[in-house]
N, C-alpha and C positions, 0 to 999 in steps of 0.2 A: 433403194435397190439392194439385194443381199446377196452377200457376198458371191453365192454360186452364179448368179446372175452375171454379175459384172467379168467376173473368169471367164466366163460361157460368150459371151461378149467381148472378151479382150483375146481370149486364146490361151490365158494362162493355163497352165496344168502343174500340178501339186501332187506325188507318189510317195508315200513312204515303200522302199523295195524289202530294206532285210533292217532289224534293229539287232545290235549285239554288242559285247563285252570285247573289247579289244585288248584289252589289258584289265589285270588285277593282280591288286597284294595286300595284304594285312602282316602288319609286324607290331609283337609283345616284346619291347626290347628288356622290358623291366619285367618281366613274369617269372616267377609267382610272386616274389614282393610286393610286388604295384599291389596284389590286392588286398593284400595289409593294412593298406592306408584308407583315409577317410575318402570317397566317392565326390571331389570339386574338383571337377576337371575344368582346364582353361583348351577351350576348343576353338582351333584356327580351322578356318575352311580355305582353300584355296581352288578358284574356278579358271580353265581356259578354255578354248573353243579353237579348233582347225576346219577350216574345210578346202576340201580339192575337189580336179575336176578327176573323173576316172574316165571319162567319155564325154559323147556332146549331149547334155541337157543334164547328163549323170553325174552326183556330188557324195562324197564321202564326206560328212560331216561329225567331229571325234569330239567330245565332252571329257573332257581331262580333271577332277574332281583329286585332290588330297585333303585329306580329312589328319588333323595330330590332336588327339589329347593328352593334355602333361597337366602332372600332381605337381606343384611349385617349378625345379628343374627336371625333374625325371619324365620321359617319354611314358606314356601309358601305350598308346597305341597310335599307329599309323596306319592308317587304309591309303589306297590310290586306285582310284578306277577310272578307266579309259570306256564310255559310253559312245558308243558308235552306230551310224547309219548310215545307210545310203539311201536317195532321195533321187525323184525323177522332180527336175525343176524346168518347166518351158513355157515359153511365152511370155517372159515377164522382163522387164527394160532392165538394162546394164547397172543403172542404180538402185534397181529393187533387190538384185541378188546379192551383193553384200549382206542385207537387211533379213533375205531368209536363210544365210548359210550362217549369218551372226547371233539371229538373233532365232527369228521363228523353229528351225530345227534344231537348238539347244533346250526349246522349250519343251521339244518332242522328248527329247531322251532325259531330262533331266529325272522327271520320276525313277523312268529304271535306275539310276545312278544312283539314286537316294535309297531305291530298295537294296543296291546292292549293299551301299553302304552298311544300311540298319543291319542287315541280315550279316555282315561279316561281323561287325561289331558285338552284336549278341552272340552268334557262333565265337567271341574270343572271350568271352566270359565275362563280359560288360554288360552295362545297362542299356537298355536299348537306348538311341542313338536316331531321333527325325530330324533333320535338314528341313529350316523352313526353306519356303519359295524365294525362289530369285526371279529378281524382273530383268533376264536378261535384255529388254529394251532398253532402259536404262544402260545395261552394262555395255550395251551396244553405243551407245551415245556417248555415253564417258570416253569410250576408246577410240572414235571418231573426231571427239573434240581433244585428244592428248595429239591424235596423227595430225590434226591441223594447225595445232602448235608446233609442234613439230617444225611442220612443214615452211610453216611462217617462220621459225628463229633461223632456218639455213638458208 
């Protein structure tokens, strides 16, 4: 059965409303020097996900994305972008919605994030900059199995 079938059948409903940029920065804390130096940058990504309710079925869902490249100790650059939606989610069982405010609509915005990234990166006079894919499924899993330890050691 695929999947429109089964929705259509269950009740669930699925909206992207608005996608957008809730926050951005880009800082050169080492510039012009940084570009002195030879181009091996050690690049840290760091990902988090929020979602809240704004209304009933209605979810603001935030992609929080900090990107650092540094030449040995010195900062090259630091981007941070806040990738954000809003989402129409209904019909779908109490333990399904964790699952698409964790998981499935981080996967919706994560492109734009990425593009923002590239595109600030190259606008700060660097080499352009693609972010592979993240399974945020996984990452959804991982952080399900940390809250259940958690939960178990108190």
């Amino acid at each position: 059965m695929a999947d429109s079938e089964q929705q259509q059948q269950s009740g669930a409903e699925f909206a992207i409303q608005k996608i957008y940029t809730k926050d951005i920065s880009f800082e050169t804390p080492n510039s012009p020097d940084i570009f002195k130096q030879q181009w091996q940058p050690q690049i840290n990504v760091d990902l988090n996900t929020n979602g809240s309710t704004l209304e009933d079925s209605v979810y603001e869902v935030v992609l929080s994305l900090t990107v650092t490249a540094k030449l040995e100790e010195k900062t090259a650059f630091l981007v941070e972008v806040q990738q954000a939606g809003i989402f129409t989610i209904k019909g779908i069982t109490e333990t399904d919605l964790p699952v698409m405010l964790g998981s499935f609509c981080p996967n919706i915005l994560f492109p734009y994030a990425r593009e923002a990234v590239s595109d600030l990166v190259t606008k700060g006079g660097f080499p352009q900059l693609l972010l592979a894919p993240v399974n945020f499924d996984a990452l959804y899993a991982q952080h399900r199995e940390k809250v259940k330890e958690q939960q178990a050691t108190h």
